[in-house]
N, C-alpha and C positions, 0 to 999 in steps of 0.2 A: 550676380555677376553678369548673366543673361543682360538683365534689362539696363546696369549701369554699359554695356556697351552698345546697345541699340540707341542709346540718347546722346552719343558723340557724332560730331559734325561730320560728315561725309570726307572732307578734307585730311581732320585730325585722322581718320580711320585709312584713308589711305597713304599720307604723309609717310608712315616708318617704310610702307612696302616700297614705295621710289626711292626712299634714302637708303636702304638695304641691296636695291638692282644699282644704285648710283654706283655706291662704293662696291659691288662684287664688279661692276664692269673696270671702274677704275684699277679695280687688283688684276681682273685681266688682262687690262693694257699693259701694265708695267712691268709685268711680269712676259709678254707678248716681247716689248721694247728690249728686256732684258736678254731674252733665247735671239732675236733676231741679233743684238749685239754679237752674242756671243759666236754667233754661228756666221757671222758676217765674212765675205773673204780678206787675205792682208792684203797691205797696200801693195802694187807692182814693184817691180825692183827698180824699173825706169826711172819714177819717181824718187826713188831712194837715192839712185844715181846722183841726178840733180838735184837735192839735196844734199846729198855727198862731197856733190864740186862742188858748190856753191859753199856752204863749210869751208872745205879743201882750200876755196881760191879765196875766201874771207880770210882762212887762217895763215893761208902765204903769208895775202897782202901786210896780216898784222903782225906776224912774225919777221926778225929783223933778219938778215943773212949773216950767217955767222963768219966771220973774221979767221976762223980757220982755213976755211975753203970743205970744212964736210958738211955735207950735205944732213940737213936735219931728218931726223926720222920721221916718218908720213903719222898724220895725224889722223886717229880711227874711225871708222863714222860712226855715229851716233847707234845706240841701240835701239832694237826697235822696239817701243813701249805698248805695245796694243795688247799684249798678253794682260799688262798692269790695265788699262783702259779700261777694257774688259772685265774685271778684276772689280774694279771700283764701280761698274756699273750694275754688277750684280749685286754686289752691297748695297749700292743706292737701292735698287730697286727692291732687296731685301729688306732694306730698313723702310723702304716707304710702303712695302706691304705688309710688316710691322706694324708701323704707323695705323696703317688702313686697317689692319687686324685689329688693334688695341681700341683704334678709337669705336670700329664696330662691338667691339664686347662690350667698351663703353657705353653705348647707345644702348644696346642688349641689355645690356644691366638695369641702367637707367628705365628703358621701355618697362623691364622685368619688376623695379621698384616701383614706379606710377602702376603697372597693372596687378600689385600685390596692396599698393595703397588705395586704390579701386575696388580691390576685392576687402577689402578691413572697411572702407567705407560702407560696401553693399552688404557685408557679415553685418556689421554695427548697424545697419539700417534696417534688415531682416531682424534683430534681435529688436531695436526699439519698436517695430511693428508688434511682434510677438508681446513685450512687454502690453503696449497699449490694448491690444487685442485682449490677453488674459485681462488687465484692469477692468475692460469692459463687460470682461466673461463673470467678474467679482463681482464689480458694480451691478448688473443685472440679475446676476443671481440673488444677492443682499435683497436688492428691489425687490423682487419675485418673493422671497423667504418674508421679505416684511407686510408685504400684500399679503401674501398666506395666511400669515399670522394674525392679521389685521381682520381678514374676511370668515378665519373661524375663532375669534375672540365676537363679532359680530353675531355669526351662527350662535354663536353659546349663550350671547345676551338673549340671543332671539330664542333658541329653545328653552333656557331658562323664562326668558317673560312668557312664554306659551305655556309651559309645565306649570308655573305659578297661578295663571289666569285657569288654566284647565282646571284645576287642583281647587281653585277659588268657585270656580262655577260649578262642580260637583259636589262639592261642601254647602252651596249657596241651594243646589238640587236637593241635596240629601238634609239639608235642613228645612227643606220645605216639604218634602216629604215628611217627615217628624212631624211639622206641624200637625199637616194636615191628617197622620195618621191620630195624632192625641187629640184633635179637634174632633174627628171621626170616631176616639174610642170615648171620648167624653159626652158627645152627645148620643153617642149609643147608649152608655154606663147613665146618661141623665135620663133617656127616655127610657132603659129596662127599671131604673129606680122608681121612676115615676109610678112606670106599671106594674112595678113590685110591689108601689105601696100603694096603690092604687084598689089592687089584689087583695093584700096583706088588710084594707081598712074594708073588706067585702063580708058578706055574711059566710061565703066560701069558707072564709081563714078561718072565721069562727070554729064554723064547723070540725074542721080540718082541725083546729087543736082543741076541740072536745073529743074528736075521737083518739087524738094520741093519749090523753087525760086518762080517759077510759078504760083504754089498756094499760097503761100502767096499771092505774087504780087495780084492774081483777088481777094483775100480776103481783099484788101487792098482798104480803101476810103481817097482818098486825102483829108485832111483838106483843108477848105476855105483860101486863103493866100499862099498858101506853094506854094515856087516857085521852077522851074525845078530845074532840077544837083541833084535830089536828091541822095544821098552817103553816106548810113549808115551799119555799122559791127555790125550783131545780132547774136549774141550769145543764139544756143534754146539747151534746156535740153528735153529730149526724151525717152522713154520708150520704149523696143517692142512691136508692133504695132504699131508703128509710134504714139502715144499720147503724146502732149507738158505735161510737165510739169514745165516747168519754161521757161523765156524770157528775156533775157539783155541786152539795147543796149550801147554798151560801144563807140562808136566812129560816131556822128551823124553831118554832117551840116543844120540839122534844129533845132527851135526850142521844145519847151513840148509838144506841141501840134502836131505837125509829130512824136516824140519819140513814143506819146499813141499812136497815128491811125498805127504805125511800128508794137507794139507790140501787141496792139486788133487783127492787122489782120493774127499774127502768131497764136493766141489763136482759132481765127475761122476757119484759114487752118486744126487745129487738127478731125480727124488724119494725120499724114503729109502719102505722100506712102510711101510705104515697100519696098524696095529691093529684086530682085528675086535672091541675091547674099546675103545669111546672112554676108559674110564678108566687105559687104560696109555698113552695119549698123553702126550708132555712135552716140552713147548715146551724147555725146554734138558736137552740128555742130556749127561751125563758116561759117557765111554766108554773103553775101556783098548783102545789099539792095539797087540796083540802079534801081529803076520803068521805067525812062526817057529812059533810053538805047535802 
């Protein structure tokens, strides 16, 4: 309401206050005009006089003389009307400060309507501000929420493609790792084979299983019956330290009874010797049992 009356013309803004000192002055005259009537002195009686005769000698003149000879009775003077004058001038002057009263409420009112239709203007114009304001407050929040949204849907492609590449080049690491580890135990597992059997084809190994031979053989008691040529392939399972753990004979020309006295006496050779070449070591030996030889 403020700023709707700071944007009227200098005129319009002082227009009502003249026209409000206009008509309170005019209600003062009239009402001035009225008391002065009222209070004013009567006419002299002199004057009344002469108007009196003057009357008096109008009404002779037109009055006929009467044929009886009496004398007509005198004619009044006039009353004197200033009390009514008076009378009627306070009315006027009441009705016309009436007048001046009503049309000022009039105005009033009127003023009262334009600066209530001013203010419905400036409510209705502070509300559509408000309105557009909050739209803008929607609008840019929306914005913002969709940015948001936009910039961590981004982020996630982005850490997701990071976590995938990461996850790809640790796999891409750890399988080359693998290689290189099986490449590494292969050509270890090729060169200890090498020199295992390199070992294994030396006069050492010879050696090394004639003496397990050996002992079997003296740990060995001929069964009752068993007759010469003995010639059987024992298969011993072995430990480091040379300790049997296992015994099979898979290829025998005796009967059960040379198979057990074969096998008891690989059990009581245990431990078999050691090799001073850990590479002629071998966890299972295949050995030819011939005692006779």
């Amino acid at each position: 309401m403020a700023e709707a009356a700071t944007t009227r013309p200098a005129g319009e803004q002082w227009l009502p206050v003249v026209l409000s000192v206009g008509v309170h002055a005019l209600l003062v005259a009239v009402l001035g005009w009225g008391w002065w009537s009222f209070k004013r002195p009567l006419p002299a009686p002199r004057q009344l006089a002469i108007e009196a005769t003057v009357i008096q000698e109008m009404s002779t003149a037109a009055s006929p003389a009467p044929e009886s000879g009496i004398p007509a009775p005198p004619v009044p003077p006039p009353a004197d009307n200033s009390a009514e004058l008076e009378r009627q001038a306070r009315e006027q002057a009441a009705a016309e400060a009436q007048k001046v009263h009503e049309a000022e409420q009039a105005r009033q009112a009127e003023e009262a309507k334009r600066e209530e239709a001013r203010r419905q203007e400036a409510r209705q114009a502070d509300a559509q501000k408000q309105r557009e304001a909050e739209e803008r407050r929607q609008a840019q929040a929306q914005t913002k929420a969709r940015h948001d949204a936009e910039q961590k849907r981004l982020a996630d492609r982005k850490r997701q493609a990071d976590e995938a590449a990461r996850k790809a080049h640790d796999a891409e690491e750890r399988a080359a790792q693998e290689r290189a580890r099986r490449e590494s135990d292969l050509r270890a597992q090729l060169a200890s084979e090498e020199r295992i059997n390199a070992a294994r084809g030396s006069a050492d190994a010879a050696a090394y299983r004639s003496m397990i031979q050996a002992r079997i053989q003296r740990n060995w008691i001929r069964p009752a019956g068993a007759q010469h040529g003995v010639n059987c392939e024992v298969r011993v399972t072995q430990v480091p330290g040379g300790e049997v753990t296992g015994v099979q004979i898979t290829r025998c020309n005796g009967d059960a009874a040379l198979r057990e006295s074969i096998e008891a006496a690989v059990y009581r050779a245990s431990p078999l010797p050691v090799p001073t070449n850990a590479d002629l070591f071998d966890r299972n030996l295949v050995l030819t049992f011939h005692p006779d030889d």
